[in-house]
Each structure stands twice: as C-alpha cells, then as structure tokens.
C-alpha positions as CSV (number, residue, x, y, z in Angstrom):
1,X,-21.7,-28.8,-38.3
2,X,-18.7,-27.0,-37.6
3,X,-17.2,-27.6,-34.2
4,X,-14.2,-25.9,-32.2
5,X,-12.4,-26.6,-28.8
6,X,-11.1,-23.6,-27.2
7,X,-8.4,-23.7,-24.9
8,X,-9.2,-23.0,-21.1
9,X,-5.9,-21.0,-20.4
10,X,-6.1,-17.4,-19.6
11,X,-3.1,-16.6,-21.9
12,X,-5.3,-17.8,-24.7
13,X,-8.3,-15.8,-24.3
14,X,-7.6,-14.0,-27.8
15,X,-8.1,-17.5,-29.3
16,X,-11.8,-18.2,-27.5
17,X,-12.7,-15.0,-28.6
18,X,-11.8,-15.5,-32.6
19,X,-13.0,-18.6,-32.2
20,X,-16.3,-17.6,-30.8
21,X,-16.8,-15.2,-33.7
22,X,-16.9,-18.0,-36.2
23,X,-19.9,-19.3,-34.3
24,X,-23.5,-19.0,-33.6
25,X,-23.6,-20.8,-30.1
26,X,-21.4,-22.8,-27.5
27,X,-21.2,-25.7,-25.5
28,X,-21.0,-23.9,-21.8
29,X,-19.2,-27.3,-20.3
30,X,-19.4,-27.8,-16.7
31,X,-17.6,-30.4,-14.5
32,X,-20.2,-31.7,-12.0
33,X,-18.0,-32.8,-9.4
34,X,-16.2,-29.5,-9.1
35,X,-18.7,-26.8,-10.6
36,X,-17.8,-23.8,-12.2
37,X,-14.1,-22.8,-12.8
38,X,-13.0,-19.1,-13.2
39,X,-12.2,-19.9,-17.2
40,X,-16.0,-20.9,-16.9
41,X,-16.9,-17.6,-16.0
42,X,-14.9,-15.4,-18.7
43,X,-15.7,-17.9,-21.7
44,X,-19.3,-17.4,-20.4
45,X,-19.0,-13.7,-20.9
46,X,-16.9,-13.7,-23.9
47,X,-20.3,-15.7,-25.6
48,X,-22.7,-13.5,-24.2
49,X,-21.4,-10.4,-26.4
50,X,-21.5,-12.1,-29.0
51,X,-25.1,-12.7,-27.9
52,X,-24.3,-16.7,-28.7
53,X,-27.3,-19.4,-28.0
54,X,-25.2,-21.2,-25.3
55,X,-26.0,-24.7,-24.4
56,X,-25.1,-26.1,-20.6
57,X,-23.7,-29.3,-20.2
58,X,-22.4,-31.1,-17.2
59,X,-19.7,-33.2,-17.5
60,X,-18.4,-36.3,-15.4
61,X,-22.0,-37.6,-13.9
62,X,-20.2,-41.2,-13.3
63,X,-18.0,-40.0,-10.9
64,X,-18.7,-40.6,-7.5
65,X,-18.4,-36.9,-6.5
66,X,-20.9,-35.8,-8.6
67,X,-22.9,-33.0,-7.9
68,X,-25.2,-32.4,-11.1
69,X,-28.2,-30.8,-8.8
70,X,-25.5,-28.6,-7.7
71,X,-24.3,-27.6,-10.5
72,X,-27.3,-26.8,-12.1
73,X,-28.0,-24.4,-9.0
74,X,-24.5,-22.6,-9.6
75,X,-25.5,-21.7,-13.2
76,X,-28.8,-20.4,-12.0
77,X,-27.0,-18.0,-9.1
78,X,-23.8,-17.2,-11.1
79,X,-25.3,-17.0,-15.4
80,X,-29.1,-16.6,-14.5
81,X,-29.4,-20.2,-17.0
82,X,-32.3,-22.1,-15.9
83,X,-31.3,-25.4,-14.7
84,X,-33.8,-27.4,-16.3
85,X,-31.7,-26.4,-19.4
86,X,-28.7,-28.6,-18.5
87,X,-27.5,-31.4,-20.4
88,X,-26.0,-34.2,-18.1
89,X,-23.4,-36.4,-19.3
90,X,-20.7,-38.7,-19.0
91,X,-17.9,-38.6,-21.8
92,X,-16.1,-40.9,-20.7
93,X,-19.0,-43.7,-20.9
94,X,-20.6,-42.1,-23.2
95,X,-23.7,-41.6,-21.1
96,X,-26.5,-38.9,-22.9
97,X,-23.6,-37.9,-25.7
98,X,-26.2,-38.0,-28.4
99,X,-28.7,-35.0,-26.4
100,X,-25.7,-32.7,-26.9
101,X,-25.7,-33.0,-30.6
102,X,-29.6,-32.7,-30.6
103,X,-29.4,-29.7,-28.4
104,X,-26.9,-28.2,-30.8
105,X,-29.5,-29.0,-33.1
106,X,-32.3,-27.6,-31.7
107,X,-31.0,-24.7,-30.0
108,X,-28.4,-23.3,-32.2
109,X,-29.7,-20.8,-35.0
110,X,-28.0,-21.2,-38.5
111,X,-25.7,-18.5,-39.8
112,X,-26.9,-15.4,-40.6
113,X,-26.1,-12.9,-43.2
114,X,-26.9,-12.6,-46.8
115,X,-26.6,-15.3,-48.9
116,X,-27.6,-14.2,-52.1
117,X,-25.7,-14.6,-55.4
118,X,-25.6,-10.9,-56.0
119,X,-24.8,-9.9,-52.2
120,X,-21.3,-8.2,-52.1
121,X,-18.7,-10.2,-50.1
122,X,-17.7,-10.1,-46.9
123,X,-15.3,-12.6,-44.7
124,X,-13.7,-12.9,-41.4
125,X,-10.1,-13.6,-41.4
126,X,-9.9,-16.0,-38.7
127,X,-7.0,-18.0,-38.7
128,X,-3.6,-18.1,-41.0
129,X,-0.8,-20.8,-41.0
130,X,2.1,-21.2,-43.2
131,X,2.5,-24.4,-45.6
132,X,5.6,-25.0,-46.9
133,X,4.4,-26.0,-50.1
134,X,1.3,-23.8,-50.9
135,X,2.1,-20.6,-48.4
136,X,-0.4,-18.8,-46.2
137,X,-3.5,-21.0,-45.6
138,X,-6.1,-19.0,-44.0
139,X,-9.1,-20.0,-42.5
140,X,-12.6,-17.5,-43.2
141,X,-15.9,-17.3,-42.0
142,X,-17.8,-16.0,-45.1
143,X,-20.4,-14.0,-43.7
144,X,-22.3,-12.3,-46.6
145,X,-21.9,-13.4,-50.3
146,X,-20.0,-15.8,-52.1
147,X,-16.2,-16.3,-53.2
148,X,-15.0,-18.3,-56.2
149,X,-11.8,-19.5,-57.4
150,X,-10.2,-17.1,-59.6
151,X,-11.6,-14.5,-57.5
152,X,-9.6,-11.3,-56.0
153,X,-10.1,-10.6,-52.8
154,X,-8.9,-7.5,-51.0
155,X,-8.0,-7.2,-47.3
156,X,-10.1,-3.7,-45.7
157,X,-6.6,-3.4,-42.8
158,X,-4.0,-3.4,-45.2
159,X,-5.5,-2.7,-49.0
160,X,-3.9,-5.2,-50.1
161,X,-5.5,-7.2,-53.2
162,X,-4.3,-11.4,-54.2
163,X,-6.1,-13.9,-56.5
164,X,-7.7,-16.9,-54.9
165,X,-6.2,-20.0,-56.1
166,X,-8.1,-22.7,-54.2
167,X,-11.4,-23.2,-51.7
168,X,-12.1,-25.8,-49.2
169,X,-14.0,-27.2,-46.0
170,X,-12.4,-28.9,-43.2
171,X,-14.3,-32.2,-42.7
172,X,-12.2,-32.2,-40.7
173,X,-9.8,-33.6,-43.8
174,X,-9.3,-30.4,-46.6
175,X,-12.1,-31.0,-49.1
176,X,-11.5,-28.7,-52.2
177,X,-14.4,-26.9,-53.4
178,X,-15.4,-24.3,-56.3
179,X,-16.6,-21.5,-53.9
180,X,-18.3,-20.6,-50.4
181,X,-21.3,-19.4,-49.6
182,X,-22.4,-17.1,-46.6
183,X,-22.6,-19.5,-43.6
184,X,-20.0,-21.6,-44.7
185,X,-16.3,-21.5,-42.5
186,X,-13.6,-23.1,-44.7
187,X,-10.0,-22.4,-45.8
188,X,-8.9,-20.3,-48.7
189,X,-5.4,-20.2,-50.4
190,X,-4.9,-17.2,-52.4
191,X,-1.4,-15.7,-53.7
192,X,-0.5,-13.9,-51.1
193,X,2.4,-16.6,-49.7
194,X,3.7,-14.2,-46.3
195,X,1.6,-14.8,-43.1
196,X,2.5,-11.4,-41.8
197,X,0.5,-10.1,-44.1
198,X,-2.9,-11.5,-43.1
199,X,-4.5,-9.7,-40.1
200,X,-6.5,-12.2,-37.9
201,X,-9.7,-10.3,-37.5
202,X,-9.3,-8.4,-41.2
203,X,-12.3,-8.4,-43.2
204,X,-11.9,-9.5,-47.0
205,X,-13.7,-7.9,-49.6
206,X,-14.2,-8.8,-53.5
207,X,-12.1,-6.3,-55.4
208,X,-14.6,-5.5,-57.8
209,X,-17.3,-4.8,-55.6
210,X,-14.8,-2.5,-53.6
211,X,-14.1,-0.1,-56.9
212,X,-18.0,-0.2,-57.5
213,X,-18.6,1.1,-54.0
214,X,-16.0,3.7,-53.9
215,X,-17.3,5.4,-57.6
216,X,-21.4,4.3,-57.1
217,X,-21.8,6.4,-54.2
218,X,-19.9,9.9,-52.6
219,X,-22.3,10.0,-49.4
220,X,-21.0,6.3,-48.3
221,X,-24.0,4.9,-48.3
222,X,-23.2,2.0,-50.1
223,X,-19.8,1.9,-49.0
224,X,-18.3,-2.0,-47.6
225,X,-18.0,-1.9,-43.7
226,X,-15.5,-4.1,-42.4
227,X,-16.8,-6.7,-39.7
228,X,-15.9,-5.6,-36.3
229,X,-15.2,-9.1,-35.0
230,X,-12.8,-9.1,-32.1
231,X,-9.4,-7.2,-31.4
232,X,-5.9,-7.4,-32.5
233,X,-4.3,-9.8,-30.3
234,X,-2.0,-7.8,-28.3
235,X,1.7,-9.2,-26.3
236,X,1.1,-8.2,-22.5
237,X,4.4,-10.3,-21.2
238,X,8.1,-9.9,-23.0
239,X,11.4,-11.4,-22.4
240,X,14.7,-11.2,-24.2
241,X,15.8,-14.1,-25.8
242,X,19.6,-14.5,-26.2
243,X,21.8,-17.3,-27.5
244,X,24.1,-19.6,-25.5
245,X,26.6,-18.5,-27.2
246,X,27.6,-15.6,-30.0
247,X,28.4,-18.3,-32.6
248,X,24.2,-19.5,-32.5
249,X,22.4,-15.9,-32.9
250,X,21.9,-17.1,-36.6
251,X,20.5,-20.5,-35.9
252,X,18.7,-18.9,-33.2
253,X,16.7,-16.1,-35.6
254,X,15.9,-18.5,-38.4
255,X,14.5,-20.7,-35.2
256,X,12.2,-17.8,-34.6
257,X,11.4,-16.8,-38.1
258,X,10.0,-20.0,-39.2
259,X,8.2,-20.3,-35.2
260,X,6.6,-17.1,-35.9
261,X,5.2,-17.9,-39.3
262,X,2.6,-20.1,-37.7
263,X,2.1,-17.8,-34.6
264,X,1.8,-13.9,-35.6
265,X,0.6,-13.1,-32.2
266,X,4.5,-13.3,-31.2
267,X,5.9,-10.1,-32.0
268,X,9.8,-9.7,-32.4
269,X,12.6,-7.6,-32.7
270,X,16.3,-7.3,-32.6
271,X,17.8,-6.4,-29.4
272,X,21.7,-6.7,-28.3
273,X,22.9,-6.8,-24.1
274,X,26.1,-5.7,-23.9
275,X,26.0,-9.0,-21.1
276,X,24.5,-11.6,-23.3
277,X,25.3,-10.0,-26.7
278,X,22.8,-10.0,-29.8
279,X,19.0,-11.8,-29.2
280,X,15.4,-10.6,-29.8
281,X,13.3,-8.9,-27.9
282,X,9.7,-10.8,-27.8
283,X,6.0,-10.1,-26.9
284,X,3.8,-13.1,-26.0
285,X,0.3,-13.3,-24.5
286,X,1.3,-14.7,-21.2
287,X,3.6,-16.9,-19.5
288,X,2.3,-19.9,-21.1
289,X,2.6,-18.6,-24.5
290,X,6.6,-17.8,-23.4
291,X,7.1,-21.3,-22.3
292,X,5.2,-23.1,-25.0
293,X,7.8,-20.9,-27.5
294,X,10.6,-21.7,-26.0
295,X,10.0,-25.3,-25.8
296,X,9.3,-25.3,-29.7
297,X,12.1,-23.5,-30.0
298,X,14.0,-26.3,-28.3
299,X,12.4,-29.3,-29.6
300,X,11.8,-28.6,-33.1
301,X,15.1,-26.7,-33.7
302,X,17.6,-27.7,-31.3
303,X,17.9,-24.1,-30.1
304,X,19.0,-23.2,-26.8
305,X,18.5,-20.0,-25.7
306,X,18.3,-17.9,-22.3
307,X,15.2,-16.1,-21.7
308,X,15.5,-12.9,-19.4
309,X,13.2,-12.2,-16.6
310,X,9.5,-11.6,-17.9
311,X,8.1,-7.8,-18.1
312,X,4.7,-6.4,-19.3
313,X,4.2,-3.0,-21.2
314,X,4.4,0.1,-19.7
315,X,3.6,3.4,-20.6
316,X,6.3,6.4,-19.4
317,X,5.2,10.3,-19.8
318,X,8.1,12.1,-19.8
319,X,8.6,15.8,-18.6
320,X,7.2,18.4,-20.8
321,X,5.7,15.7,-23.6
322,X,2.2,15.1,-24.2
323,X,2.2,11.3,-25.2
324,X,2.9,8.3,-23.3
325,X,5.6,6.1,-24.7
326,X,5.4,2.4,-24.0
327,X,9.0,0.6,-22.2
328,X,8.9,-3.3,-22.6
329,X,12.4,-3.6,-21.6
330,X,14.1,-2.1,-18.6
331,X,16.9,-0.4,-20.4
332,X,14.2,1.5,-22.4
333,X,13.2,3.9,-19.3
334,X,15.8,7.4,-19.6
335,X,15.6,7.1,-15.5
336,X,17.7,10.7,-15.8
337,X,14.7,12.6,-18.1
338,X,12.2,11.4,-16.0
339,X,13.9,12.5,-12.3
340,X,13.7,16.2,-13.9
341,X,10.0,16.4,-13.6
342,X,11.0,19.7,-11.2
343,X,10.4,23.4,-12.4
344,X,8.8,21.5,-16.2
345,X,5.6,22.7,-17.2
346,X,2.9,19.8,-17.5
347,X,1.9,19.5,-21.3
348,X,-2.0,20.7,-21.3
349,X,-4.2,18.4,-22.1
350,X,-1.8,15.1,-21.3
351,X,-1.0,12.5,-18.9
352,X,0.2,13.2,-15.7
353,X,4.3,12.8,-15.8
354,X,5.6,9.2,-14.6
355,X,5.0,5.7,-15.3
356,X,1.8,3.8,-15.6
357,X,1.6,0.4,-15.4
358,X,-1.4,-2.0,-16.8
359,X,-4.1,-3.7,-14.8
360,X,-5.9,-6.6,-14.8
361,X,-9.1,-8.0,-13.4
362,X,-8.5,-11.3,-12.0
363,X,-11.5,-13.8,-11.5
364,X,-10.7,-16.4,-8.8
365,X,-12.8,-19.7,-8.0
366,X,-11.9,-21.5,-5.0
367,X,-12.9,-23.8,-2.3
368,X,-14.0,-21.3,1.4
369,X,-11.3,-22.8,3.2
370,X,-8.5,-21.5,1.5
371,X,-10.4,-18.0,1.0
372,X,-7.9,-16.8,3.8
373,X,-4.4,-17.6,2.4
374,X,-5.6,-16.3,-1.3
375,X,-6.7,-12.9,0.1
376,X,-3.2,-12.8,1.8
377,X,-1.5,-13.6,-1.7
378,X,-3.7,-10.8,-3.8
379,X,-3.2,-8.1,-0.7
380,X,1.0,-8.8,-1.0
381,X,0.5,-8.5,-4.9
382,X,-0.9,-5.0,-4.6
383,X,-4.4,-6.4,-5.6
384,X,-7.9,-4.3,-4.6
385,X,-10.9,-6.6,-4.1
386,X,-13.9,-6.1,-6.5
387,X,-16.3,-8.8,-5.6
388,X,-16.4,-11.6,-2.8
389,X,-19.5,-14.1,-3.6
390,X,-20.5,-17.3,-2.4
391,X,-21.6,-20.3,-4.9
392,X,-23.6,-22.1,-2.5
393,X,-25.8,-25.1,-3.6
394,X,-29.3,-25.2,-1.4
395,X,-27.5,-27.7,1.0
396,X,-24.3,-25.6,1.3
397,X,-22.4,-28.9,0.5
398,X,-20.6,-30.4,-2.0
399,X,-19.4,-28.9,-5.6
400,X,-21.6,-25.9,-4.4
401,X,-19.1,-24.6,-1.4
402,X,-17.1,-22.6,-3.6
403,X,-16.0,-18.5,-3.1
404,X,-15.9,-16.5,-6.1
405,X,-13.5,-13.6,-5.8
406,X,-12.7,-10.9,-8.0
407,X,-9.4,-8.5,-7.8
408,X,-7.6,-5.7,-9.4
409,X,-4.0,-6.7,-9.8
410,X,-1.4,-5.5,-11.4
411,X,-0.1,-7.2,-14.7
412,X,3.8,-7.1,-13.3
413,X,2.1,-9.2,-10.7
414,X,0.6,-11.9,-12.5
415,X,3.2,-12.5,-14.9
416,X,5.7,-14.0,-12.7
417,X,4.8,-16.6,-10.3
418,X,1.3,-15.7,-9.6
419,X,-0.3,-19.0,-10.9
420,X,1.9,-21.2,-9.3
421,X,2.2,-19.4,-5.6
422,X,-2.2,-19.9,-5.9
423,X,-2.0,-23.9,-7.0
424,X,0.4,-24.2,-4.1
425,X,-1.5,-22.4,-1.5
426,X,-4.5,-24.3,-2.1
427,X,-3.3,-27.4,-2.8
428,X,-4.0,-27.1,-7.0
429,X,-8.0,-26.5,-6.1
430,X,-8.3,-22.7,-7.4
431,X,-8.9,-22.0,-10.7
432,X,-7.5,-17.8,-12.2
433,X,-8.4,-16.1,-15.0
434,X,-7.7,-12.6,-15.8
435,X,-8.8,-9.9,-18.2
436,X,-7.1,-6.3,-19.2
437,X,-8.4,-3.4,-17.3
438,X,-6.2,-0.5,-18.8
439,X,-3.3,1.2,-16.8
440,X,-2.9,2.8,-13.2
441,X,0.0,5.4,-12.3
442,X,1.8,3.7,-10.0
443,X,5.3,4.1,-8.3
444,X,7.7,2.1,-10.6
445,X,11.4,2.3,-10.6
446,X,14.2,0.5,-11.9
447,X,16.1,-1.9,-10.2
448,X,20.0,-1.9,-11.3
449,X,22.3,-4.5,-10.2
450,X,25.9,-3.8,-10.5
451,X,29.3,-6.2,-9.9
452,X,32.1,-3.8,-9.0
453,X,30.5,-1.0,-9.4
454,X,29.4,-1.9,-13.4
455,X,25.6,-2.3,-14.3
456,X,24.5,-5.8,-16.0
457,X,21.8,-4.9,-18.2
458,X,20.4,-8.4,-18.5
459,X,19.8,-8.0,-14.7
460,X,17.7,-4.8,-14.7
461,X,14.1,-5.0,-14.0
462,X,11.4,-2.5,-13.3
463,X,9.6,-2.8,-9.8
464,X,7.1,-1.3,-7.4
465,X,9.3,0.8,-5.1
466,X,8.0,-0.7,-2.2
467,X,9.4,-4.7,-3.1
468,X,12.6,-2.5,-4.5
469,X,14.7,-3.3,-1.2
470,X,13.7,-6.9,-0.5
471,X,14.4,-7.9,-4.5
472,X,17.5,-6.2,-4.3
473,X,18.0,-8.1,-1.3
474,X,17.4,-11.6,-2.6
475,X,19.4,-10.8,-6.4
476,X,22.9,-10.1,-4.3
477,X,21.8,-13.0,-2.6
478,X,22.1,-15.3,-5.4
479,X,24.4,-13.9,-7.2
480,X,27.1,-14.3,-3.7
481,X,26.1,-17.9,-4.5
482,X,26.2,-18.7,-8.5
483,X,29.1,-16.1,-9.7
484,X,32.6,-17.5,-9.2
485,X,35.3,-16.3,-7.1
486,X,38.3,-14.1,-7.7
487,X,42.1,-13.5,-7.3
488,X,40.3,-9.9,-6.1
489,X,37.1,-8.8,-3.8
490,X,33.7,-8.5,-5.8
491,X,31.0,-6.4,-4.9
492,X,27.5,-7.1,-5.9
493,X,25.1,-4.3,-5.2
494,X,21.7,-3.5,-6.1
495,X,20.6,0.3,-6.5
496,X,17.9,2.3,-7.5
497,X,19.2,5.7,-9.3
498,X,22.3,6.6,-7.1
499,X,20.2,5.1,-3.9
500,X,22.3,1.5,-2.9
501,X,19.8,-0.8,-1.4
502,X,21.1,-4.1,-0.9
503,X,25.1,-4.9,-1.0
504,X,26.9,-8.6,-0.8
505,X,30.8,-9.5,-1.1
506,X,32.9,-12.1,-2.5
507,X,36.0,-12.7,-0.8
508,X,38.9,-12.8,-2.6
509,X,41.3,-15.6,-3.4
510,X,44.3,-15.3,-0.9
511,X,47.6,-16.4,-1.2
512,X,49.7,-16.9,2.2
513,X,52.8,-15.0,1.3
514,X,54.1,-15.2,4.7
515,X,54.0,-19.3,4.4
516,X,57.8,-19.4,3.6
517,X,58.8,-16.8,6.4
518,X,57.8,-18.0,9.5
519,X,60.8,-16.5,11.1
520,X,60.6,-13.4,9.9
521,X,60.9,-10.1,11.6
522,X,57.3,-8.4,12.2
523,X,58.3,-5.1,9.9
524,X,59.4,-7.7,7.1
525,X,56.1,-9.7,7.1
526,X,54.3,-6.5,7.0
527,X,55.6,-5.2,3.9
528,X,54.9,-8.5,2.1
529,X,51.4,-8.1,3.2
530,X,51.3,-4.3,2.1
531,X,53.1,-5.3,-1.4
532,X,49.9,-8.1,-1.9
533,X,47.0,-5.6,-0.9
534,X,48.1,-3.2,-3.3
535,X,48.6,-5.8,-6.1
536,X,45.1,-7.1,-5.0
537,X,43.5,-3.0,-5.2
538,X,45.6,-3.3,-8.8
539,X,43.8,-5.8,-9.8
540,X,40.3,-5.2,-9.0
541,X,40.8,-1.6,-10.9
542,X,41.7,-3.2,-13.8
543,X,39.7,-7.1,-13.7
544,X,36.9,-7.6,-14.7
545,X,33.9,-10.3,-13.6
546,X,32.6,-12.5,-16.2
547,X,29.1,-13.8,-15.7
548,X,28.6,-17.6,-17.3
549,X,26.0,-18.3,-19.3
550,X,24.8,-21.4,-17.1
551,X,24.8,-18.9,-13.8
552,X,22.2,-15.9,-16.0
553,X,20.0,-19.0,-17.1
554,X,19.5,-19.9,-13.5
555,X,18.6,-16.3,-12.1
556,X,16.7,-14.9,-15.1
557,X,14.4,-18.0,-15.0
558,X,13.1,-17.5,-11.4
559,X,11.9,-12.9,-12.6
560,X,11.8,-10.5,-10.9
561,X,10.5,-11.3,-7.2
562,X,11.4,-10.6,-3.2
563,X,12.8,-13.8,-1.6
C-alpha cells in the first residue's frame, strides 16, 4: 500500500496531479470544524478525471467546533458524495484511524493494466531527483509489463535509450529488487546520470520491444502508445535573479545549477541588466515556488541574490506576423514595432495584433460576511464573476455558512499580492485556488521609469493601462525616498512610450556661497549665484545616479502594484 501526501498550495497543483496518476483512489480529507476549502474543491476535480475511487474523511471530530453533520451535507451539495460515505475521525487522538485504512481497503481497486510476463512495457515517469553518488533516481509507476535489471529502457519524449542498473520499492526505506511488475510504483536507476533528461510524465518503453513494433507492423497497429498521464509542468510567474554584487554571479549560477537538478520545473536562462549586471532569468509555478527557491538558495548556499518584481507570460502579435511570441520579461516587448500597427495588413488566418495576457479561474471559499470586501478585491483586480453559491448546512449554521465564489482573473493579478490582500481582508478565513484558463487580449503596456531622463531596466514592468498612472505614481514615490541625494537635482519619472505620467524631484545639495559675503553688493552676490547654477546644470549633464543594491532589493520585493 502505496501512499502519497499532496501539497494543498495552488502553486503546486502540477504535483497533485502527477501524484494522482500513480494512484487508483484518494483520501478526499475534510476539516469538520471548517468544511470544505477551495484546494478541496480543485484536488476533488483533479481525482475525478482520473475517474479515482475517492474516499471522504472528516478530520478534527474532537474539536469543540465540530460540525461532522455539516460536513457531510457540504459534500452532498457541492461533490454529489453521499454522506453516509464519510469516514469521521480524529488524528490527533487517534479516534476511527483504523476505518480509513479499511476503507482504502475495501473501496480502492487494485492497479490495472497487464501484468503478464510477455506484455510489452510500459511506465510512467513520475518523479526524478539527483544523487550525488548514483545520478538521476527516478521514481515509475509500471503500468503494463515487467522491467529487469540489465534491461534498456527507452524514453517515447526524447528517444533516448540507458541500461537499468538497479530496481527498488520505497517501504518507505529503498528496498532493492530484481524487477517490477505492472501495479508496482518504485524507483529505478539506470545510466542516464542528467536529470534534465528525464521528462516527468514520459512514458518508458523496453528497447527491444520498441524495434519489434516499428518492423512487425507498417499500419501501427501494434505500435507502443505512450501514456497520456498529465501535462508538462509549465512556469506561469518569472523574476530575474541578480547577484549582490558582480564578484558572486559564479557562486550564484552553480547555486542554481545544483537547486535545479532536484527541481526541473524551474526553468532558467542567462540574462544581464545593464542596472544589476549579469543574473538568470527564471520561470517558477507560482509565488510560492519563487520564495521557497530563493530561500534554498540562501540557506543551503549562502547566496544572496535580488529578485526583480514577478511577471507571468505573455503572448505579443506583432504587426504583419502570424504567430504570437511569448515576453516573460519587460524588456522583451519591441514597444516601437508594435505602436506601428497603422496602414499593416493583418496576417490571414492569425491573432489579432497586440498583447494577450493569461487567465486564470480562481475558486474562492469564504465565510458570508466577508463576501463583500472579497467581491471589492476581485472587481479592482479586473476579475469577472463565474459562480456565486452558498454551502449551507440544513440549519444554515456552523462550518455550513460558507460562500463559494468563482472568478476570472488575470494571472498578472494573482501573482503579486493577491493571496495576502485576501488573508488580510478576512481576517486569514478564505481559502484561493486557481486554475489556467488560457489568454485574453487585453490593454497592456509597459511602464518605464527613468532617473534623469535614463531608463532603469530592472524597474520596467508591464501593466494594465488603466493602473499605469497610479503605479507610476507610487514607484517615484519610493524612489524620492530610498535613492540618495546629490550635489545636482534628480528627476525621477515614470512614462509610458513618450507619454510622462507620474514625475518626483530630489533637491539638490546646496552650498551657501554667499556665507562669507554678507556685505556684499547685490550685483556681486548675483554673479556668485549665477557662477553655482551653471556649475550645478554642468553637473547634472554629465553625473550620473547610482542606484544601491540595498535600495533595488527593497522596491523590487513589494512588484508591480498602485499604492
């Protein structure tokens, strides 16, 4: 008996899901004094594709707030489980533990597939990690047939063929075997030492079997299908990561090579700010992910690093091409080629020309007081409302008084401070999850902030027009209060295009040149004063305004957001 614990986090729904196709049901676990969450809902759904036997337990029964009536009345409304089906249970006591493994028992089917000796192989890549001793450990569901030590396996993504070198179960201690059978999930270690290389989700193959179906058959017939198990994970948030200083962009990249070994949903790639100088460019599946990554980064390698404000994927069609291209990073949008959308044919067939940006279906759980103030917060996020249902028990009371919403948000939304502006509007009571729902044209532009009339690129972010002015407004903001002053006047502005929408000044340093000349005639102290304002205009031609490091960590951390 195999058993996983998924994490709850919408960040991490990629994991649930390759963790649900490794098994045949799941534990559908409930709190009964606060019934069902929003990460309740989309796990829920994520098991019913897969059409797993799921098994509903509430959790908690010995606290005093305890609702298990309730929540069996909440699974009825909402999942259409009967209630009678409900396992109640305390795990903290240990009350009724032992009916969840006998329900396991009883209502979970046993793998499927074929488990014959002479069935041709096939197994789901699951899971990889690196060992520093033995290389890429991956961890397979074997679905049909049977793989041996000595055996070579080929991967149906990539083609590529390795010897297995060792077999073993997880128990949960590695328990070396000879070979698995269909049914079986375990961990094999084959020559193939570069995690890269394994594709969570692949399907592997024997080699043998692979060569006897290409020559057996020219109709495909008997051709090997891979298993279509779940997607690709894919990065929908990604920041710039730069050095504290020059001198660390080495230790920084072999921080993120070895990190990255053990997590291949992280993609990476070199990138260099003429502000912050040379860093990476990373993709991450939320938020969460980013900040988990940097605190490894951190902790287990002693590598500080400034992270640039987050930004999701977005797809730009420019005038007169047919394909979208997708801009993670702000300086990646040619704002010039796509202004001269004017007297350019539209490409048959393609996109409309400008910049689409992706969408997400947001599930929200949360008590009916506070239905008001999180309606506020999705309308000021550009959201659309899908569904607005209430989870009422039969007495209306209780863990049953619950709203479920549903939204349409944009991703550029979520991924700064969404999370956090809910838990503090209802007091840390609503639970959010969130699911992709493609892209939207929408009205995005760039957002430039220059010092003395010189972009920062590190500063650049892409925004809804319509927030344009009152971001704007709160970066010159800041930056009047974190940059240092000079012997000359700096201006901070923010623009869009040529368009200046928010301007703040920094007085200069002044010396009193007339301090020694008290009794001077009037024409005298004037020409003092004339001889310092032009060595001031002098100087603010020619200086120049270096950021610190310490002041872009403290205004890249807070995004991209109106004050």
């Amino acid at each position: 008996l195999n058993l996983i614990d998924t994490p709850g986090h919408a960040d991490f729904s990629f994991e649930v899901s390759r963790s649900l196709a490794a098994c045949q049901g799941a534990l559908l676990l409930v709190d009964a004094a606060q019934g069902i969450q929003a990460q309740t809902i989309a796990t829920f759904f994520l098991a019913m594709e897969r059409d797993l036997a799921i098994v509903p337990v509430a959790n908690k029964i010995d606290s005093v707030n305890a609702d298990v009536e309730g929540t069996g009345e909440q699974l009825e409304s909402v999942f259409g489980i009967d209630a009678k089906e409900l396992v109640p249970i305390s795990a903290k006591v240990g009350t009724n533990v032992d009916a969840v493994l006998r329900a396991v028992v009883d209502r979970v089917p046993p793998p499927g597939g074929d488990a014959s000796r002479d069935a041709k192989l096939r197994a789901l890549l699951l899971d990889c990690h690196y060992d520093s001793y033995r290389g890429a450990v991956a961890s397979v569901s074997v679905v049909d047939g049977v793989v041996r030590v000595g055996d070579k396996v080929r991967s149906m993504r990539t083609g590529a063929t390795s010897e297995v070198l060792e077999l073993g179960l997880m128990t949960p201690e590695p328990l070396r075997v000879s070979e698995l059978t269909a049914g079986r999930v375990g961990y094999v270690i084959t020559s193939q030492r570069d995690v890269r290389a394994a594709k969570i989700g692949d399907t592997l193959v024997l080699e043998r079997d692979y060569q006897k179906s290409l020559s057996a058959s020219t109709d495909g017939s008997d051709a090997l299908t891979p298993l279509n198990a779940f997607r690709e994970a894919k990065p929908m948030v990604f920041q710039g990561l730069f050095p504290q200083t020059g001198d660390d962009y080495e230790k920084l990249k072999a921080a993120v090579d070895r990190l990255t070994l053990n997590d291949p949903s992280v993609t990476t790639q070199t990138e260099t700010s003429a502000a912050l100088g040379p860093g990476f460019r990373c993709g991450f599946l939320g938020l969460l992910h980013a900040d988990v990554f940097h605190q490894r980064l951190k902790e287990e390698f002693g590598a500080e690093v400034i992270a640039t404000a987050p930004t999701v994927p977005y797809r730009v069609v420019y005038p007169g091409e047919s394909s979208a291209v997708s801009v993670s990073s702000p300086m990646q949008l040619d704002v010039e080629r796509l202004s001269q959308s004017r007297g350019v044919p539209r490409v048959e067939g393609s996109d409309p020309v400008g910049i689409s940006e992706p969408m997400v279906d947001a599930t929200i759980v949360c008590k009916n007081e506070h239905v008001g103030k999180i309606v506020e917060l999705c309308v000021d996020r550009r959201g659309t409302q899908l569904e607005y249902t209430h989870m009422s028990n039969s007495a209306g009371t209780g863990s049953g008084d619950r709203v479920l919403l549903r939204y349409r948000l944009p991703m550029g939304e979520v991924a700064t401070d969404f999370s956090d502006e809910l838990k503090s509007r209802t007091s840390g009571y609503a639970t959010f999850d969130y699911e992709e729902s493609g892209y939207q044209q929408s009205d995005i532009v760039r957002l430039d902030v220059l010092i003395n009339g010189q972009g920062v690129d590190a500063l650049a972010g892409l925004i809804h027009r319509d927030k344009a002015q009152r971001s704007g407004k709160a970066w010159v903001t800041r930056l009047k209060e974190i940059l240092p002053r000079q012997l000359f006047e700096v201006k901070i502005q923010a623009a869009v295009g040529q368009k200046v929408l928010a301007r703040e000044s920094i007085s200069a340093y002044k010396k009193d040149v007339l301090a020694n000349y008290y009794a001077m005639d009037k024409s005298r102290k004037q020409k003092l004063l004339n001889k310092q304002k032009k060595g001031k205009k002098y100087m603010k031609s020619v200086g120049s305004v270096e950021i610190p490091n310490e002041a872009f960590a403290g205004l890249l951390s807070k995004g991209f957001k109106g004050g």
